[in-house]
Each structure stands twice: as C-alpha cells, then as structure tokens.
C-alpha positions as CSV (number, residue, x, y, z in Angstrom):
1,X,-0.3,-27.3,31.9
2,X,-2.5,-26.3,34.9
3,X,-4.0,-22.8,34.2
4,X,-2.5,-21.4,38.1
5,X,0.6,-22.7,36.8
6,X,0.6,-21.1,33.7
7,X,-0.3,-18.0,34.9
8,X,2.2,-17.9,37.1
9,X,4.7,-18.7,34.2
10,X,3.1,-16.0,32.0
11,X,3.7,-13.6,34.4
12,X,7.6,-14.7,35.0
13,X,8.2,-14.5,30.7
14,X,6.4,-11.5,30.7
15,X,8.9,-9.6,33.1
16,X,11.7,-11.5,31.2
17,X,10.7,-10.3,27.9
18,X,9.3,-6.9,27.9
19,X,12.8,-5.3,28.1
20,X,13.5,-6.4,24.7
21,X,10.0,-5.6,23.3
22,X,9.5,-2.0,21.2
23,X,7.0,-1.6,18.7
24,X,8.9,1.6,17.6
25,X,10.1,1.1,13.9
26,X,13.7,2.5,12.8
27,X,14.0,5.2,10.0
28,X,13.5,3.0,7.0
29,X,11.8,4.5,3.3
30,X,8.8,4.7,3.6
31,X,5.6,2.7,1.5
32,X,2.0,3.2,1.3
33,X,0.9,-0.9,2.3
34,X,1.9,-3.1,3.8
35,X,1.7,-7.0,4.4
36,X,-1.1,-8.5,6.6
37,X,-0.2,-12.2,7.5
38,X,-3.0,-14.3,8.8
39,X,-2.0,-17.5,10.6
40,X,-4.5,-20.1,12.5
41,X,-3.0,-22.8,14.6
42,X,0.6,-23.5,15.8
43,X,2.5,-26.9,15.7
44,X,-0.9,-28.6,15.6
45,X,0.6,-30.7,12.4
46,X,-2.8,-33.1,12.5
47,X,-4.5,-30.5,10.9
48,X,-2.5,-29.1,8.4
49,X,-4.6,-26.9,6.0
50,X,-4.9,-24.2,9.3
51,X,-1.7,-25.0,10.4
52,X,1.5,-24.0,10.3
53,X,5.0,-26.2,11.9
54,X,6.6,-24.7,14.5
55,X,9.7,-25.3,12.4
56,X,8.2,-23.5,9.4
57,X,7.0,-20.4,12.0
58,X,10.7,-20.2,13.1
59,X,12.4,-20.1,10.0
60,X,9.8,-17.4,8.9
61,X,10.6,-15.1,12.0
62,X,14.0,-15.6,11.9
63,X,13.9,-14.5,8.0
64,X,12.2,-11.0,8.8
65,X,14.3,-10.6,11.5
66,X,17.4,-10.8,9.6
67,X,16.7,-8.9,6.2
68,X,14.8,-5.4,7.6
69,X,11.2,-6.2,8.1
70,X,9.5,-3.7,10.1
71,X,6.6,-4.2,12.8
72,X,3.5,-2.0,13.8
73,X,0.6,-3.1,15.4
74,X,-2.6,-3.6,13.1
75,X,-4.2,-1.2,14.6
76,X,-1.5,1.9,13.5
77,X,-1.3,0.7,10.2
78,X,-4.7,1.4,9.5
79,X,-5.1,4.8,11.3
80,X,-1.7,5.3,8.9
81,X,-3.6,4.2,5.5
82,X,-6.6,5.0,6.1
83,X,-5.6,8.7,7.0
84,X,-2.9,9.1,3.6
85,X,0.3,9.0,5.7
86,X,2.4,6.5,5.1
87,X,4.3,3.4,6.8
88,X,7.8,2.3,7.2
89,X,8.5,0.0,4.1
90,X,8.4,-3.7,4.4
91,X,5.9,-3.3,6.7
92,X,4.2,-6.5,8.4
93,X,1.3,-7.3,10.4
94,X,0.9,-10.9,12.0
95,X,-2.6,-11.3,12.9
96,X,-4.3,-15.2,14.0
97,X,-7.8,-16.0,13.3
98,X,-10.3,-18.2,16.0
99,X,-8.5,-18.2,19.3
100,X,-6.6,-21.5,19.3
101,X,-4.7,-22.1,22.0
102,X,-1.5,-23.2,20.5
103,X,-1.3,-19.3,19.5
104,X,-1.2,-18.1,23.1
105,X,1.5,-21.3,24.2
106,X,3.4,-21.5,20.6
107,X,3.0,-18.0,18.7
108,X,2.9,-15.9,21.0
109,X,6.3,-16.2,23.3
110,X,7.7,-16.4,19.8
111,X,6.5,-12.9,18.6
112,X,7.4,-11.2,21.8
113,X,10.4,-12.1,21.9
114,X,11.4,-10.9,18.0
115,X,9.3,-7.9,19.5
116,X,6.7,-8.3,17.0
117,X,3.1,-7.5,17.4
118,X,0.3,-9.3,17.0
119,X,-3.4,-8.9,16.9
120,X,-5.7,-11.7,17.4
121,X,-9.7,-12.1,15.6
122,X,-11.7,-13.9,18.8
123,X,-14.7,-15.7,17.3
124,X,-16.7,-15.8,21.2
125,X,-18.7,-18.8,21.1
126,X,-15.9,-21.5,21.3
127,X,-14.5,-19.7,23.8
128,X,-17.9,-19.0,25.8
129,X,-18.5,-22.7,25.2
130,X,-14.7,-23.9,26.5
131,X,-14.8,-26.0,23.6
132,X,-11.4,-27.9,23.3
133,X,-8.0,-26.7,21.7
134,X,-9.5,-23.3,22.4
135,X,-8.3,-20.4,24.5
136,X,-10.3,-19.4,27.9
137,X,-11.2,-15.5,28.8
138,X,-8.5,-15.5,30.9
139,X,-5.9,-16.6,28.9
140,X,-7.0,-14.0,26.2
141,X,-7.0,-11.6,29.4
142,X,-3.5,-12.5,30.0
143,X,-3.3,-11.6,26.5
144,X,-5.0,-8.6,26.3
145,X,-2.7,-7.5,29.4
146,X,0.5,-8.7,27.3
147,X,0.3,-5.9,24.4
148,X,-1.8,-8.5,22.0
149,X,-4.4,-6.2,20.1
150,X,-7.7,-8.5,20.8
151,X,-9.8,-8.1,17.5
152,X,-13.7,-9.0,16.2
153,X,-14.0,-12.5,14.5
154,X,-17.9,-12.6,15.4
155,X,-19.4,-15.4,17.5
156,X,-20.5,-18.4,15.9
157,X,-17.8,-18.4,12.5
158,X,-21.0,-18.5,10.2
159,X,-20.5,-17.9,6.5
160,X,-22.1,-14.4,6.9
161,X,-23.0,-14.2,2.9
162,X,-24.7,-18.0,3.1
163,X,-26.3,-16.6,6.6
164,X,-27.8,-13.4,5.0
165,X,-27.5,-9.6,6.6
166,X,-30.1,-10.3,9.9
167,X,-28.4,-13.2,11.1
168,X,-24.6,-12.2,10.3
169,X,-25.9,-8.9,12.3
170,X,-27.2,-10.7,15.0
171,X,-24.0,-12.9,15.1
172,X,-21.7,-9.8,15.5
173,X,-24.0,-8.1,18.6
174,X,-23.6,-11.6,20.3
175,X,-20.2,-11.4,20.1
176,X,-19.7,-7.9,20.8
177,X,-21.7,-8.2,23.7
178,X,-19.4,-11.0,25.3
179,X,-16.5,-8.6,24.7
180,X,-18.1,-6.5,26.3
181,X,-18.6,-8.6,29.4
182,X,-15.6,-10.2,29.6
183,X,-12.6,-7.3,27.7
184,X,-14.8,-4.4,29.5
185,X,-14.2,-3.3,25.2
186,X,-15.9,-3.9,21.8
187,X,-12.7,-4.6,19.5
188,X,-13.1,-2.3,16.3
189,X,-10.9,-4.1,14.1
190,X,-12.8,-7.2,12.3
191,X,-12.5,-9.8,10.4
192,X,-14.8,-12.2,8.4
193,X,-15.2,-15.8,9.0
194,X,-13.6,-17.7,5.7
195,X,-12.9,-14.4,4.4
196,X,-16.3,-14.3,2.8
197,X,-17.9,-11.0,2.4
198,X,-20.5,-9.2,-0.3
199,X,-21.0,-5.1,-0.2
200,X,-23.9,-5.5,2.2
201,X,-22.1,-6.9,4.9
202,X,-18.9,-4.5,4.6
203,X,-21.6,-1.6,4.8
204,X,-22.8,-3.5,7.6
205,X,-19.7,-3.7,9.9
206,X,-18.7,0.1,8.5
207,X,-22.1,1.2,10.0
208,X,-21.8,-0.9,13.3
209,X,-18.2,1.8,13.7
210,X,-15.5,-0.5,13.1
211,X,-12.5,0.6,12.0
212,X,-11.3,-1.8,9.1
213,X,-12.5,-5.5,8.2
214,X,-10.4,-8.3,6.5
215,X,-10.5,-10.6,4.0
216,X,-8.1,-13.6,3.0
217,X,-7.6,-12.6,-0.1
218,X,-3.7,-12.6,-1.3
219,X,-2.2,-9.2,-1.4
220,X,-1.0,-6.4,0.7
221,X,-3.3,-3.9,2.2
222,X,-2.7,-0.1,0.8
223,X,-4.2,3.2,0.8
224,X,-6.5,2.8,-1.7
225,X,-8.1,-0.1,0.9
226,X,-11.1,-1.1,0.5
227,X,-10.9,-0.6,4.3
228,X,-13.9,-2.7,4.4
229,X,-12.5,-5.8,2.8
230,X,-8.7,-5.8,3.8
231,X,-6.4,-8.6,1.8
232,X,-4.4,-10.9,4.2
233,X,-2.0,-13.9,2.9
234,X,-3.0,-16.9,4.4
235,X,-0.4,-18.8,5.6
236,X,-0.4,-22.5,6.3
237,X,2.0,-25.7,5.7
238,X,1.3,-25.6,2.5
239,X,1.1,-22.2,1.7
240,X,4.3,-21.5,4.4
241,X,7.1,-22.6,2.4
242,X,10.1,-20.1,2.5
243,X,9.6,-19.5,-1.0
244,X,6.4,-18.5,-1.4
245,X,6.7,-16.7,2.1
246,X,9.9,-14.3,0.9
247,X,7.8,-13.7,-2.3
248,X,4.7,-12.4,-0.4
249,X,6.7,-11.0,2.4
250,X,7.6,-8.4,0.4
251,X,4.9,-7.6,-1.6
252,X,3.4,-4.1,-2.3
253,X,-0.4,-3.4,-3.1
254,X,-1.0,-2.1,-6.3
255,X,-3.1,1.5,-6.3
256,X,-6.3,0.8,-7.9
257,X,-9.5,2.7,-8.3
258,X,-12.7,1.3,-10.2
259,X,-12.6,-1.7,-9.1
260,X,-15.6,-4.1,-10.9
261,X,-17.1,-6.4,-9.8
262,X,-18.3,-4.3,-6.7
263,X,-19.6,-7.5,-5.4
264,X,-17.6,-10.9,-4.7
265,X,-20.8,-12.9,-5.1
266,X,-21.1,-14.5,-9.0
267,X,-24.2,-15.4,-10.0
268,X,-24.6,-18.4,-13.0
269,X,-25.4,-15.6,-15.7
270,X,-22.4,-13.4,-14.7
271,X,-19.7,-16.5,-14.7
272,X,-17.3,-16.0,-15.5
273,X,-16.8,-12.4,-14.3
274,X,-15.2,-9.3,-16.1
275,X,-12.4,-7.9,-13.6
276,X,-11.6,-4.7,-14.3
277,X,-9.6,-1.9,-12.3
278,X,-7.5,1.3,-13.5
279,X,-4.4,2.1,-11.9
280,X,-4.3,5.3,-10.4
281,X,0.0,5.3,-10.1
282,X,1.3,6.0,-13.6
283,X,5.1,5.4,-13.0
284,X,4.0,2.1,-12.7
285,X,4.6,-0.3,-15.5
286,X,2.3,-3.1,-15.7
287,X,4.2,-4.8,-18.8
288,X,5.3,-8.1,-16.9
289,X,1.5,-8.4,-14.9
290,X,0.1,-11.5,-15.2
291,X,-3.6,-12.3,-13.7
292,X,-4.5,-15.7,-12.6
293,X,-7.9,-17.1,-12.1
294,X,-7.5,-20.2,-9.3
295,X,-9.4,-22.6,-11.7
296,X,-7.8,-22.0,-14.7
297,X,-4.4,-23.4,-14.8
298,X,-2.8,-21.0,-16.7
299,X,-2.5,-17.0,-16.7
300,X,-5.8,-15.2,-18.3
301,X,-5.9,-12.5,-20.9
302,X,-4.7,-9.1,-19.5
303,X,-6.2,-6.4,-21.7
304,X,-5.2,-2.8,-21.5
305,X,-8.5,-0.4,-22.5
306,X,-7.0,2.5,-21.7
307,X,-3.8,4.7,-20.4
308,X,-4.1,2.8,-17.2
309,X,-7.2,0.8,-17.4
310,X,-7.2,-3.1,-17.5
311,X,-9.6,-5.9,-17.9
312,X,-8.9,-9.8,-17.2
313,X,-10.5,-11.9,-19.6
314,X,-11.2,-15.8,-19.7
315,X,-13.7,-18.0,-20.6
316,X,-14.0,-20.8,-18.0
317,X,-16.7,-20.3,-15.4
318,X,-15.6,-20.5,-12.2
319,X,-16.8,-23.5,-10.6
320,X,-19.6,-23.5,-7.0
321,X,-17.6,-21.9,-3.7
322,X,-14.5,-19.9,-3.0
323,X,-12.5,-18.6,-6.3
324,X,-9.7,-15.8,-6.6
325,X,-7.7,-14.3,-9.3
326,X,-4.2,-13.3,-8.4
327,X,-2.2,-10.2,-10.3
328,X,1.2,-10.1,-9.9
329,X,3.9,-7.7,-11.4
330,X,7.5,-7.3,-10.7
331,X,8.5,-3.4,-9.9
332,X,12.0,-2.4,-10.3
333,X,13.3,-2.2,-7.0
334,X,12.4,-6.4,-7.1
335,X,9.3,-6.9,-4.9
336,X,6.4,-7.4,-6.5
337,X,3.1,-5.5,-6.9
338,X,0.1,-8.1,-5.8
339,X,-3.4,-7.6,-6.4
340,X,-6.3,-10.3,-5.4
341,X,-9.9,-10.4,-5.8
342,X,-12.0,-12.9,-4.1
343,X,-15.0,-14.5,-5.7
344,X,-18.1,-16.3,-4.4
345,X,-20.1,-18.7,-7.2
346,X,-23.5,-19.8,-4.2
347,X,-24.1,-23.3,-4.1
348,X,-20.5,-24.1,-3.4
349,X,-19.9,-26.9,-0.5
350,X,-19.3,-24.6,3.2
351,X,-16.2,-25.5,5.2
C-alpha cells in the first residue's frame, strides 16, 4: 500500500475505532501477576517459528474476549508490581518484539478494536536501515500517536551476553539515541534480544534508568519480579495452539525468593545446574509441581529441603545454547502457578 495512502487510511480507522477503545479494567478480584504475551510477526506463514496465523491470532483474541481477560498497558502493570499494589486478575499484556510491519497492518487494527493494548520493543537499526518487511519512523509515529507504548529492543539485536557488557552498552546508547531523534523519547521499558541476559547486563539496563526488562522465559510476571529479567510466553505457530494458549493464558507466577542460580550463564563445570528457590506464599501447596528441564524428556526430581524450600535435581547436562526448566503446579481455583528459568551453556550455535 502506498505510505500517503495508508496514512490517510490510518487516520480514517483511527477516528472509527477510538470510541470503542478504553484501557479502564472492570471490578474483577484482584492478582499479584499477570501474563506478558510476546508475539513477532503476523500472517507471515513463510516463517513460522516468529510467526503466528492470522487465523490462530483471531481465535486467541476472540478467546480473551469472551471468558474475562482484562487489559492494562505494560507500562501500569509494572508501576502496579513493582510498587506492591495489585492488578485486576487475569491480567494480560500483548507486547511484539523487532518492528515488523505485519504488526502495524495485521496486529494492530486487531487489538484496537478488542480495545487491547499493546506495547511494541523497536530494535532501531532495521528500521534506520529501511530494511524490508520492517516498519518505517513514521509508521511507528503513527503508532506512537495511536495509544501503542513504543518500547527499547536495542539497535542491532546482538546477543548481548555473546557481545560482552561494552558493546551490549554501546548497542543500547545507539538506539536510545535514534529514539531520541526520531520519538523526541528514550522508551524505559526494555527488552533483550533472544531473551538472553546474565546479572551484568540486567544491572546494566537498571543503571541506564529503565523501568523493567524482559525475558522469554515462560511464566507470568509477579511481584516478586525480578524486574530486571521479566518472563514473557512466546507465542508462535507452534507454540499458539488454543491449548497451550488457554493453559498459559491463565497462568499465575509463583512467589519466590532465593532464587539460585543468580546467573543464567552455565559454565561446563556447573552443568547441569542446581535450581533452587523457597516460596515465600505458604497457603500454597506445591504437592502436584512438576519441574521440567527442556532437554530431558521427562519431569526432574523435585526435592523439598525445607518448610518451603525446593531444589530440582537431574543429572543430564544441558547441551551448548538456549535451555529452560519449566515448573508448573495446578492451584485450586484451576489455573496454574508457572515458574521458568532460562539457562545459557556458551558455545551454543546464535540464531
């Protein structure tokens, strides 16, 4: 579509639309998390592990719409967490990742019309560079201009850990600096490129004064944070069937304190790692929890060590690249508690 021409359209659905738009919740219980939801690309179906069918996008929306899913933008939730109040329960977040176009022509009409928010991580140098498939600074104006919260994604979508703490630095001024230019704003939400992060570069962006950073690691994002390493489900085709999508639509993040390993990144002589974390909620009953490590095929051991302290125990190394273990325990009102931890062995191939 020529750009006049869209602009032109943008602005017609824009005054269509906004009458039915509020980002005010109804009274609902409230929770103490809620679900962050990161998407990629829209109805791009050659490229299906960042992408998710418009058919499969539709199906999802029309599910929260229809069984009491509540909407804030990203930014509220956090000042909500991070401060001890709480959130409407059933709380979600959609957020996309890189700035693909199909977001602003596919997702985006989509959302505002269910009058759900969304926030989107610009990583500046595809855009800077016009590089195909990609958004332009005007569209993300238009955007901007729209009610879309326009977030950090840094500027070259380096793996920061691989890249070391001077060039991931230098990578985020770049990019703030084209925000700068171009939002007149330096976004203070951020999230890291693949998800990949180690304690140096979370004390990094929390010096540099933003807000919150996220993750992609499975699980919903609760009061006891860390607001430095946010979880978000990744969804794609393949991780966007209905199924799996009611099951982590729901979920709640389990309050943890203790957390160890501090650090993501495994090195050969601490592989396979010792995750261990006490829960800090003691109505909660862990008896039906079940931990599993993404190599292993099968559940590991769960071992309580104390009143509320737990230790997840296998013997298999994890193998070079991206790992996770996923804990998962039904509560009794039927949603389930989720609780992921992402893992880095080096020498692992980049994507």
């Amino acid at each position: 579509m020529n750009r006049h021409l869209f602009t032109a359209f943008w602005t017609l659905f824009s005054a269509l639309t906004a009458a039915v738009i509020s980002y005010s919740p109804s009274v609902y219980a409230e929770d103490t998390s809620a679900v962050v939801l990161v998407y990629h690309r829209f109805g791009e179906d050659s490229i299906p592990s960042t992408n998710i069918r418009l058919e499969q996008f539709g199906a999802q929306l029309k599910y929260l719409a229809e069984n009491d899913f509540q909407f804030l933008p990203l930014d509220q939730i956090i000042t909500r967490l991070k401060s001890g109040q709480s959130v409407p329960t059933k709380t979600i977040a959609i957020t996309v990742d890189d700035a693909y176009r199909s977001a602003l022509i596919q997702a985006w009409p989509r959302l505002k019309a269910a009058g759900i928010p969304l926030t989107l991580f610009v990583s500046t140098d595809p855009v800077d560079a016009g590089t195909r498939g990609y958004m332009s600074w005007d569209e993300i104006r238009l955007l901007q201009a729209d009610g879309v919260l326009i977030a950090h994604h840094g500027a070259a979508h380096i793996h920061m850990p691989h890249a070391g703490l001077q060039a991931a630095k230098a990578d985020m001024e770049r990019a703030s600096a084209r925000f700068k230019a171009e939002l007149g704003m330096v976004p203070k939400l951020f999230a890291f490129p693949y998800g990949e992060y180690n304690p140096a570069l979370m004390q990094m962006i929390e010096d540099m004064g933003f807000t919150a950073a996220f993750a992609q690691i499975s699980g919903a994002a609760g009061a006891s944070g860390p607001f430095y390493a946010l979880p978000r489900f990744p969804i794609n085709e393949n991780y966007g069937t209905m199924d799996r999508f009611k099951l982590v639509a729901a979920t709640k993040a389990l309050p943890l304190r203790d957390v160890i390993p501090k650090s993501p990144v495994i090195e050969a002589e601490h592989n396979p790692p010792l995750l261990g974390f006490t829960v800090t909620d003691s109505k909660i009953s862990l008896k039906n929890m079940q931990c599993y490590p993404s190599h292993l095929g099968k559940a590991a051991n769960l071992v309580q060590v104390g009143d509320s302290r737990y230790e997840v125990r296998f013997d298999k190394p994890f193998p070079k690249g991206r790992n996770r273990i996923n804990c998962t325990a039904r509560d009794r009102d039927g949603r389930w508690f989720w609780f992921g931890k992402f893992f880095l062995v080096p020498g692992g191939k980049l994507d």
